[in-house]
NUVO-754514 format. One record per residue (C-alpha): x, y, z; residue number from 0; residue in one letter. Coordinates in steps of 0.25 Angstrom, whole numbers, plus 5000, padded with zeros to 4 digits. Example, Ala and Ser with C-alpha at 12.3 -4.5 7.8 and 13.67 -1.06 7.14 Angstrom:
<recs>
<xx 5049, yy 4982, zz 5031, num 0, residu A>
<xx 5055, yy 4996, zz 5029, num 1, residu S>
</recs>
This chain:
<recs>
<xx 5280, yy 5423, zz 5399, num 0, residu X>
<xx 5282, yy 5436, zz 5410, num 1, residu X>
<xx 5296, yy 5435, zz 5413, num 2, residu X>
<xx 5304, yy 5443, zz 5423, num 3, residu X>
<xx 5319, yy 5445, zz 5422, num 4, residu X>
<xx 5325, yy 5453, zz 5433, num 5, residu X>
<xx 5338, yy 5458, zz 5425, num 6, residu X>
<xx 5335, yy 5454, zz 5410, num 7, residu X>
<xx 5344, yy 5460, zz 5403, num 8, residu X>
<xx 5359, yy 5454, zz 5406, num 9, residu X>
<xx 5367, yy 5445, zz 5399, num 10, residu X>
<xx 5360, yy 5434, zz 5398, num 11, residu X>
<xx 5345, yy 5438, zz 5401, num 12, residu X>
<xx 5345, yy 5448, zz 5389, num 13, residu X>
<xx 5344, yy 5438, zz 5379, num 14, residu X>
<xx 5334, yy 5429, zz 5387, num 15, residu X>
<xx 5327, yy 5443, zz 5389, num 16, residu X>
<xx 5325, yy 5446, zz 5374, num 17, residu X>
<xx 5323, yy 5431, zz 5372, num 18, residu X>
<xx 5310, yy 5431, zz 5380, num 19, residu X>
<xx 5306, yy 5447, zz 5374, num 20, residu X>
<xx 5307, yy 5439, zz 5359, num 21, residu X>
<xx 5296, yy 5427, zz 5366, num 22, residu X>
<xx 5287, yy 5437, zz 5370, num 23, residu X>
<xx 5289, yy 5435, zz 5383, num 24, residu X>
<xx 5285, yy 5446, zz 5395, num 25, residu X>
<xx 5299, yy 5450, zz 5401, num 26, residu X>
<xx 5301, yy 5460, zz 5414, num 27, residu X>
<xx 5314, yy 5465, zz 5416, num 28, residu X>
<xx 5317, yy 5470, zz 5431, num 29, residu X>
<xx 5330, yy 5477, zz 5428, num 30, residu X>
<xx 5335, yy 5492, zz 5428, num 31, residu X>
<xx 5331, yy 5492, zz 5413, num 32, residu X>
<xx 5345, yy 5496, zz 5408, num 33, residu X>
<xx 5345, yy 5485, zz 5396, num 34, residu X>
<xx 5330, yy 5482, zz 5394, num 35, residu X>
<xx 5330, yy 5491, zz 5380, num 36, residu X>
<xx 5337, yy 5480, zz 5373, num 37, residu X>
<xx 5325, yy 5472, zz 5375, num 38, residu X>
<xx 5311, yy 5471, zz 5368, num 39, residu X>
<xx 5295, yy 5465, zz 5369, num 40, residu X>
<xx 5288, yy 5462, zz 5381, num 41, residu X>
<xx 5297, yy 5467, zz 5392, num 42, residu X>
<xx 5293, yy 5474, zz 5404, num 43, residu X>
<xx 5304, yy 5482, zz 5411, num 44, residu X>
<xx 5303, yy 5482, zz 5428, num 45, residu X>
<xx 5313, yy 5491, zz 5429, num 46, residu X>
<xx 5320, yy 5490, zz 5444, num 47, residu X>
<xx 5331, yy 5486, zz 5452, num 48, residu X>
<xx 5330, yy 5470, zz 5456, num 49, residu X>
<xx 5337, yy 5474, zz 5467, num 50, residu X>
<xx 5324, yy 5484, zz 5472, num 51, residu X>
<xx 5316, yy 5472, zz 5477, num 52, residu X>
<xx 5303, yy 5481, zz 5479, num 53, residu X>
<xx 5302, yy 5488, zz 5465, num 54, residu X>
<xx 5304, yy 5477, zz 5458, num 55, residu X>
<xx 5292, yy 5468, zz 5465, num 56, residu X>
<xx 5284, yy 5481, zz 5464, num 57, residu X>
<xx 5287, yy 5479, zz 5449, num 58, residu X>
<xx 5283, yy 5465, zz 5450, num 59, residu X>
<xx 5272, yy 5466, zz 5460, num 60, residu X>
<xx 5260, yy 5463, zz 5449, num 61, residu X>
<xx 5269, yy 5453, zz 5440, num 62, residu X>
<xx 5271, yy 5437, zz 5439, num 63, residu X>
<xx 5282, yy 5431, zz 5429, num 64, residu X>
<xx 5284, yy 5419, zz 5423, num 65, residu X>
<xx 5297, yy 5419, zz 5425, num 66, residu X>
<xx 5309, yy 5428, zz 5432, num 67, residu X>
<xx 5321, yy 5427, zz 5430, num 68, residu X>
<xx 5334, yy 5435, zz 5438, num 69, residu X>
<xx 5345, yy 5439, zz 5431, num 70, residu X>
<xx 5354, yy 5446, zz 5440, num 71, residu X>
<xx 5350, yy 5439, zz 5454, num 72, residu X>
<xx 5366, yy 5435, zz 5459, num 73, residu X>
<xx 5362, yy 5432, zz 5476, num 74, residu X>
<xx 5351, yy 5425, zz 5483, num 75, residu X>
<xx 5346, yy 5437, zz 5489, num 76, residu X>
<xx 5342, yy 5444, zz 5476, num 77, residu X>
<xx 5334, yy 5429, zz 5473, num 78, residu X>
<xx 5329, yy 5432, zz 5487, num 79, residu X>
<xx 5323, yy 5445, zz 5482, num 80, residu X>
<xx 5318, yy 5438, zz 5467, num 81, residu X>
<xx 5311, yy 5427, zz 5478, num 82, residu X>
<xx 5303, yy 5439, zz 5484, num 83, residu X>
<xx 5298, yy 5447, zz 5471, num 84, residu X>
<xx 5296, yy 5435, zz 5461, num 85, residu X>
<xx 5292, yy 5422, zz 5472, num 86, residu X>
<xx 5276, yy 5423, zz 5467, num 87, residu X>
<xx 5278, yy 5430, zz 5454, num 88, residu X>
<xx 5286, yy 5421, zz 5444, num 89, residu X>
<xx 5285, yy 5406, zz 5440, num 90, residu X>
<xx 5298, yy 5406, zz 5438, num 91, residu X>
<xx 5311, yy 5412, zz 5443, num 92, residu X>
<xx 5323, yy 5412, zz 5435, num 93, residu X>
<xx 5337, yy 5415, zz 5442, num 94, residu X>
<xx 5350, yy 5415, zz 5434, num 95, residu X>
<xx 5361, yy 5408, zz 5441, num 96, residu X>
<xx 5375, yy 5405, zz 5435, num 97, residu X>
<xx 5382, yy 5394, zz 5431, num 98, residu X>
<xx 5395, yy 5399, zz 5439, num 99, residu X>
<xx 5389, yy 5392, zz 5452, num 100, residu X>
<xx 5390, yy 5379, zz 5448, num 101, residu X>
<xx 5402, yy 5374, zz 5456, num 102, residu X>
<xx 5416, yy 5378, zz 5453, num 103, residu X>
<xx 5426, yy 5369, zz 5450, num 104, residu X>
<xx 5417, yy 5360, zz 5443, num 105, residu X>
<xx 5416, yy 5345, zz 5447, num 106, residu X>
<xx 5410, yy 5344, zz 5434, num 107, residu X>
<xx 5413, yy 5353, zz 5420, num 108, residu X>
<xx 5399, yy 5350, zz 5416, num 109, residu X>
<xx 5389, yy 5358, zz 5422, num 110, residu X>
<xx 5374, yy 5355, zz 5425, num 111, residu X>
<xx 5364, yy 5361, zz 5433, num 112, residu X>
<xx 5367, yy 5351, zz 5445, num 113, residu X>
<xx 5382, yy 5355, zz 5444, num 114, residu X>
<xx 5383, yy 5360, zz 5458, num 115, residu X>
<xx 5382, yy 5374, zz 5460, num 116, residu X>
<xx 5395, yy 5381, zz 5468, num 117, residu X>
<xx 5405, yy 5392, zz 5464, num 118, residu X>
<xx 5414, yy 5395, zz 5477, num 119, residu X>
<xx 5422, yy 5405, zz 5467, num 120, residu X>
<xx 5412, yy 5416, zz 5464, num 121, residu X>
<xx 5401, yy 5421, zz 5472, num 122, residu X>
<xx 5393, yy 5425, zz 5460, num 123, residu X>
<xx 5390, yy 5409, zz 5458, num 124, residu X>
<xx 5387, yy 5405, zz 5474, num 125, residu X>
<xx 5377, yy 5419, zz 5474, num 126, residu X>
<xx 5370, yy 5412, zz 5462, num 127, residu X>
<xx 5371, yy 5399, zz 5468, num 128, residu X>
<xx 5363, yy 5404, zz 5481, num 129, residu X>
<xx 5353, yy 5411, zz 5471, num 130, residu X>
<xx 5351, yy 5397, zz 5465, num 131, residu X>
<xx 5350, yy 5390, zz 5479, num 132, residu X>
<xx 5342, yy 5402, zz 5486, num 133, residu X>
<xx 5330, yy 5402, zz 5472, num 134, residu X>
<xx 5330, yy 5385, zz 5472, num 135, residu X>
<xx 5328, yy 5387, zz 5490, num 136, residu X>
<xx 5315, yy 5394, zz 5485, num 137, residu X>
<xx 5312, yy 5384, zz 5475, num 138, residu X>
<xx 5312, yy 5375, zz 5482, num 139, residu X>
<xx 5305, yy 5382, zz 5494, num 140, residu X>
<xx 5297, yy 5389, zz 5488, num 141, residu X>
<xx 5293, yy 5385, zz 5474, num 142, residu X>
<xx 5299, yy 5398, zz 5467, num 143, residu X>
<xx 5302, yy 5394, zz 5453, num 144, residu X>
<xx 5316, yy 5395, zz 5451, num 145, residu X>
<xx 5324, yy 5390, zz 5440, num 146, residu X>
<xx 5340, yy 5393, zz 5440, num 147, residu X>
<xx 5348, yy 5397, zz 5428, num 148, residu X>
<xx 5364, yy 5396, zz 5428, num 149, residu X>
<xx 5368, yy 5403, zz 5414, num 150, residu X>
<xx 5384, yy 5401, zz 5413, num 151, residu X>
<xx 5390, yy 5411, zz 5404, num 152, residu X>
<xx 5383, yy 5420, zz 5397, num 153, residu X>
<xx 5385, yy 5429, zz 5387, num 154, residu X>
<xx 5379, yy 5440, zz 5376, num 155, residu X>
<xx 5382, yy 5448, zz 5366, num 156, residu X>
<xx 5389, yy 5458, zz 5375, num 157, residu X>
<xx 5400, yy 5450, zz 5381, num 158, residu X>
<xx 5408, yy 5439, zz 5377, num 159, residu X>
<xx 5409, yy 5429, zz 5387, num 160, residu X>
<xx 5423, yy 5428, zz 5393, num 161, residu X>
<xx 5432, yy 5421, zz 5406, num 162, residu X>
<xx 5440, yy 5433, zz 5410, num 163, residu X>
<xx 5434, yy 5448, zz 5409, num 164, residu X>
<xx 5431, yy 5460, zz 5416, num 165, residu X>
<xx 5419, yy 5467, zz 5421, num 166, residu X>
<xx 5416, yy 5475, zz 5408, num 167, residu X>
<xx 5412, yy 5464, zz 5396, num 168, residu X>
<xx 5419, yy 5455, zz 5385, num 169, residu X>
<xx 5425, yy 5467, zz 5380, num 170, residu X>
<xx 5439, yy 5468, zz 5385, num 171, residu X>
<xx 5443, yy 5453, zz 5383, num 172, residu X>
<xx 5436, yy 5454, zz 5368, num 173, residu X>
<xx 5448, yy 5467, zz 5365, num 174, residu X>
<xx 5457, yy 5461, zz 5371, num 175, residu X>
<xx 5456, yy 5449, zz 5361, num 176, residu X>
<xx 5454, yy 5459, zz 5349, num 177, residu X>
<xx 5467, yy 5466, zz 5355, num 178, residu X>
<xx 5476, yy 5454, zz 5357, num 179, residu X>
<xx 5477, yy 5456, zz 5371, num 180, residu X>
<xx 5479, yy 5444, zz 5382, num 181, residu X>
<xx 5465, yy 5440, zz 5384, num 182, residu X>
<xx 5464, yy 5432, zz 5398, num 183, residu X>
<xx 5457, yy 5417, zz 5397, num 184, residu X>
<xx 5457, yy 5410, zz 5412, num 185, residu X>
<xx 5462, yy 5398, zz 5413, num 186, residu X>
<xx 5470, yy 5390, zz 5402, num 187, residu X>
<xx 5455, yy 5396, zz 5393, num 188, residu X>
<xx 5451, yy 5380, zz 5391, num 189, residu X>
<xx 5440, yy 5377, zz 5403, num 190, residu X>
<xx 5425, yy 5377, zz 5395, num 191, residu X>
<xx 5415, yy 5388, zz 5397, num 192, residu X>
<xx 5402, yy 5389, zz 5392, num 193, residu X>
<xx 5396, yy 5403, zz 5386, num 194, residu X>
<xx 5381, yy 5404, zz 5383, num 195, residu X>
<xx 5376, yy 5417, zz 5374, num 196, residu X>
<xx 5364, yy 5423, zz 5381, num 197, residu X>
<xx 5354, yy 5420, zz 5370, num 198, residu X>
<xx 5356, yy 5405, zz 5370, num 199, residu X>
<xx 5354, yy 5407, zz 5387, num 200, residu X>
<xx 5341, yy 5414, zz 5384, num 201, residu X>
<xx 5335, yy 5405, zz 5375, num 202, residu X>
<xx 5337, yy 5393, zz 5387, num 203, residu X>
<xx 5334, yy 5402, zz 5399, num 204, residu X>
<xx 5319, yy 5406, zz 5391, num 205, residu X>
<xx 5317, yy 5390, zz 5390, num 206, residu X>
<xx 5318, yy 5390, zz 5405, num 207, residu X>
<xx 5308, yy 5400, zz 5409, num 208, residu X>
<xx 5293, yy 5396, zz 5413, num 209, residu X>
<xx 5300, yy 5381, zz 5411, num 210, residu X>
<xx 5293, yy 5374, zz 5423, num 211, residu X>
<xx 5306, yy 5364, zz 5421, num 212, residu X>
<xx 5316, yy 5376, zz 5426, num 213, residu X>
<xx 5309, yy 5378, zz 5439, num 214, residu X>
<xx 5319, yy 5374, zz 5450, num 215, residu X>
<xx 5330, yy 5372, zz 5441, num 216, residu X>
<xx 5344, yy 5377, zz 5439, num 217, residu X>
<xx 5347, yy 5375, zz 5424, num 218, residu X>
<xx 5360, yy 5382, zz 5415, num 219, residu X>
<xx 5361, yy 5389, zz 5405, num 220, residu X>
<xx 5374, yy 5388, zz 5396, num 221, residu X>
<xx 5377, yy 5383, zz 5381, num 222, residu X>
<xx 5383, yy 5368, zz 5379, num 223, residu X>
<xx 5396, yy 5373, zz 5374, num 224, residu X>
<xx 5407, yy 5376, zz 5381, num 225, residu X>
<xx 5421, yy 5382, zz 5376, num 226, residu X>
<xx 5436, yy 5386, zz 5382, num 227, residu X>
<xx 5439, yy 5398, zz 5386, num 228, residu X>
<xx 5449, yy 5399, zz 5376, num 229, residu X>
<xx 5438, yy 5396, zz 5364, num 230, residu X>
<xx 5430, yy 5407, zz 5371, num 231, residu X>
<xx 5442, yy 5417, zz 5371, num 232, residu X>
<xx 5445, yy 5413, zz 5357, num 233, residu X>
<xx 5433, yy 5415, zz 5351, num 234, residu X>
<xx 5433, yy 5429, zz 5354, num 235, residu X>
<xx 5448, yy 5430, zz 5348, num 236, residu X>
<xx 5441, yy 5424, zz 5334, num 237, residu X>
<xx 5429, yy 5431, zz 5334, num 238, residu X>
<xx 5438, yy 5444, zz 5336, num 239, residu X>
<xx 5448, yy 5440, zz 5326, num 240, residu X>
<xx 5461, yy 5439, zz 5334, num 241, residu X>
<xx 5469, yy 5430, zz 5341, num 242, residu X>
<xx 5466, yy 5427, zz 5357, num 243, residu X>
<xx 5478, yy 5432, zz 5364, num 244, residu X>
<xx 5475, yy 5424, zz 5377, num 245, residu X>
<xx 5481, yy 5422, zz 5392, num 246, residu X>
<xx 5477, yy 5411, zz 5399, num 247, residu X>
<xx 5475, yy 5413, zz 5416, num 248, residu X>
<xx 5471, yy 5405, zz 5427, num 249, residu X>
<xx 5457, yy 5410, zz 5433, num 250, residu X>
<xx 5465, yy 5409, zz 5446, num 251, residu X>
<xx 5476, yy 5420, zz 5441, num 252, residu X>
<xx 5465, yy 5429, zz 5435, num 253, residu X>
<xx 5456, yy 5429, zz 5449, num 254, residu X>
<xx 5470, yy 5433, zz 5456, num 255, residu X>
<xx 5473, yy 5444, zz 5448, num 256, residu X>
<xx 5461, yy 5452, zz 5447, num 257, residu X>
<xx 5449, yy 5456, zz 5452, num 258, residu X>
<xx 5439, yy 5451, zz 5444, num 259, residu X>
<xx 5432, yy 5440, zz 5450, num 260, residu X>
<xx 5438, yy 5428, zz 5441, num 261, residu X>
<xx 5438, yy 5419, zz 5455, num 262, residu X>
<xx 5422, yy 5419, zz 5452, num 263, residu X>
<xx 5421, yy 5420, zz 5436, num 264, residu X>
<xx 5432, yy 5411, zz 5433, num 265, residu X>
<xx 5435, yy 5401, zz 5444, num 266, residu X>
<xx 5421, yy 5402, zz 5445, num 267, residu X>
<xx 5417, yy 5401, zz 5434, num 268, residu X>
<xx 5423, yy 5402, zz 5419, num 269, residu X>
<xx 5436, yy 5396, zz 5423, num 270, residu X>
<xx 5428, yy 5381, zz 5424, num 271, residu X>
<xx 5424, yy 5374, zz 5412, num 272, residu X>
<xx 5410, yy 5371, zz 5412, num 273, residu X>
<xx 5402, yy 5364, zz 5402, num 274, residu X>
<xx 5387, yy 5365, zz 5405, num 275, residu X>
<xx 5377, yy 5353, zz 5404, num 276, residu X>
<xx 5362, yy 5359, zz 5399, num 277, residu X>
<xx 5354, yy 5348, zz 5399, num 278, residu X>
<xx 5344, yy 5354, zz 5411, num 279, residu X>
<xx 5344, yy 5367, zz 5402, num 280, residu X>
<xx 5340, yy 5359, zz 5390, num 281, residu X>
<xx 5330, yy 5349, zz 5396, num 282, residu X>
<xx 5325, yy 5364, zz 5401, num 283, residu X>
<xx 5324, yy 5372, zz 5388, num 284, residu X>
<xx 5322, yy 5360, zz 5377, num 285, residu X>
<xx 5329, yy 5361, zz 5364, num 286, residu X>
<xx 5338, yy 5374, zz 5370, num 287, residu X>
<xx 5352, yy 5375, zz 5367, num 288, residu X>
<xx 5364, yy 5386, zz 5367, num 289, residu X>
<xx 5366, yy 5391, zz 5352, num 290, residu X>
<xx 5375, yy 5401, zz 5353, num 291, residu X>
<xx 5391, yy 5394, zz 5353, num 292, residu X>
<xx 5402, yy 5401, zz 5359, num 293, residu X>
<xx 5409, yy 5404, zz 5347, num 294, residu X>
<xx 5395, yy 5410, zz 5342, num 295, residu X>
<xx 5392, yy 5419, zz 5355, num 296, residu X>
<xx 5406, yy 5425, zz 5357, num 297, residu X>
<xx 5408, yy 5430, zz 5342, num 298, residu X>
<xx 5395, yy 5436, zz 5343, num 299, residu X>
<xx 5396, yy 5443, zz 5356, num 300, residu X>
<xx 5412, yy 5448, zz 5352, num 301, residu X>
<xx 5406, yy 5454, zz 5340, num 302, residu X>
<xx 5393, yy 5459, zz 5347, num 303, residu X>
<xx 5403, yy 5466, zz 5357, num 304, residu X>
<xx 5412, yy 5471, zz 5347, num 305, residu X>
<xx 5401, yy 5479, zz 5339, num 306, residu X>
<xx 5394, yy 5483, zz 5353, num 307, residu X>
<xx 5404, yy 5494, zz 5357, num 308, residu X>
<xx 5394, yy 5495, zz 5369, num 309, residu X>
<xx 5401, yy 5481, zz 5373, num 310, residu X>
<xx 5415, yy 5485, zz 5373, num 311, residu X>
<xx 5417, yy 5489, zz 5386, num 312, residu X>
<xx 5431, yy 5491, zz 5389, num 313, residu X>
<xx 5438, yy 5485, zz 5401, num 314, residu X>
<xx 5452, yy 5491, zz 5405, num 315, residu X>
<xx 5453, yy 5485, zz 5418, num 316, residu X>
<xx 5451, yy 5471, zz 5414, num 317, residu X>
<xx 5459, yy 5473, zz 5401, num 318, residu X>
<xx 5471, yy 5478, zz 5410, num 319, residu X>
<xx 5470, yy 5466, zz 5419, num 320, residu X>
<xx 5470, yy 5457, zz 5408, num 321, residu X>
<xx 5484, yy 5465, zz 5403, num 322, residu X>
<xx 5490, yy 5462, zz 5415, num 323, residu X>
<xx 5487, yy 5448, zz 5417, num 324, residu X>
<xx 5492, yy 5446, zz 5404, num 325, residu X>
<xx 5504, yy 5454, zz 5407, num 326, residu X>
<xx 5507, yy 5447, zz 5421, num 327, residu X>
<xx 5504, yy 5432, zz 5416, num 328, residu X>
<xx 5516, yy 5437, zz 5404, num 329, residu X>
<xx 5525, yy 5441, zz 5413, num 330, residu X>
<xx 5524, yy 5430, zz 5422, num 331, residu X>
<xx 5527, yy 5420, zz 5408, num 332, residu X>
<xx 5537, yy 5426, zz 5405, num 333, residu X>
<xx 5543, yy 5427, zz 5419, num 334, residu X>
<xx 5542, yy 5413, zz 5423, num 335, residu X>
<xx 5548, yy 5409, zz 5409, num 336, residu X>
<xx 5561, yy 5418, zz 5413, num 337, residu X>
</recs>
């Protein structure tokens, strides 16, 4: 198949990129070109800003796909620009939503894809929510061959997935285990989440392309297994080889004392537990199921990250505001016990 992928080369679409390379399949990449190296075979680079909507249809002009697919569309109006340049040139039209907008609180633990979509916390889930009702308007409208893909949390080899972080990586939490210090949990660390690594993600979203079945569908992607918080955290500690020295905080607490947005990546998000249903994925994709367990996928990517020193990025401001957290929430036991 030709297949374009505006992006290509993030999280999860690098290992669905090399994926499709090892098929033999045709792939262009419309990106900037800043991580293309670390792929091989029949790839044709466009090299361009996404955002400069006459380059890239210059790029295009003379070129139909099979498939595209947008990896870094997050508003209606950069779908409104994908409409324009790819309406007559693909069969079909991959956008990748999130599995945040399903609706927060849950009414119901266990998700499918007709959980209603609506996420009142964090304005990153209602922009994806408007995408997915702006591509299915011109579906139905207009015959464009959408199909809607809600990934939940996944991860790679660089970063080990977490609840409470900051903006540089996996890093600081992973030292601040290896050094005994208070590593932050929200909650009481025993709500379910679900982690899925990006090669067992890859292997279903290629089931899905050119599948006459996906057109004007919304189907997730996710493994079948869930764990705590605490098991996750945990899991970390043994792969390192140390204790877990954790504090437990509500979600709540840890939005009012900062300024990183947990109100949208916890209470909308990792602070509910959710255990997904992928039955449409797998009536999709026959015989597809997530290999890769938990335990399996964050040992691996802890010891990926500790012989990468490229991956150890250090963090000082979230390190400090995890200090004092810790500090205040002592201080506070230890005043109210007299």
């Amino acid at each position: 198949m030709k297949i374009l992928f505006i992006g290509g080369t993030g999280t999860i679409s690098m290992a669905i990129s090399k994926l499709l390379l090892s098929q033999g399949h045709t792939l262009y990449l419309v990106n900037r070109g800043n991580r293309n190296l670390a792929l091989s075979g029949d790839l044709v680079e466009l090299k361009a800003d996404i955002n400069d909507e006459a380059a890239v249809a210059s790029l295009i002009k003379d070129l139909s796909f099979d498939v595209v697919a947008d990896f870094i569309a997050f508003t209606p109006d950069q779908l409104e620009r994908d409409y324009r340049l790819f309406q007559n040139k693909t069969k079909q039209f991959i956008f990748i939503s999130s599995a945040s907008a399903y609706q927060k609180p849950l009414s119901d633990y266990r998700i499918t894809e007709g959980t209603p979509l609506a996420n009142p916390y964090w304005e990153y889930s209602r922009n994806k929510i408007a995408c997915e009702d702006y591509l299915m308007k011109m579906y139905r409208e207009e015959g464009f061959p959408v199909t809607i893909v809600r990934p939940s949390h996944t991860y790679d080899e660089r970063n080990v997935p977490l609840g409470v972080h900051g903006d540089k990586g996996s890093y600081s939490v992973i030292k601040r285990i290896m050094e005994g210090k208070p590593v932050i949990i929200h909650g009481d660390g025993t709500s379910l989440w679900t982690i899925t690594h990006n090669s067992d993600f890859a292997r279903a979203f290629v089931g899905l392309l050119g599948n006459v079945h996906a057109i004007g569908e919304a189907v997730q992607i996710t493994s079948d297994e869930s764990v705590t918080w605490n098991q996750l955290y945990q899991i970390i500690a043994d792969t390192l080889g140390v204790a877990l020295n954790a504090i437990h905080v509500s979600s709540e607490f840890l939005t009012a004392c900062s300024d990183y947005d947990f109100e949208g990546s916890l209470t909308g998000d990792k602070s509910n537990t959710v255990v997904f249903d992928n039955s449409k994925l797998k009536r999709l994709v026959p015989g597809y199921t997530a290999t890769i367990r938990a335990d399996q996928g964050i040992r691996s990517t802890v010891e990926y990250v500790l012989s990468h020193p490229e991956c150890q990025v250090e963090d000082p401001k979230f390190d400090a505001w995890c200090d004092k957290v810790a500090l205040v929430l002592a201080k506070a036991a230890a005043e109210i016990k007299g």
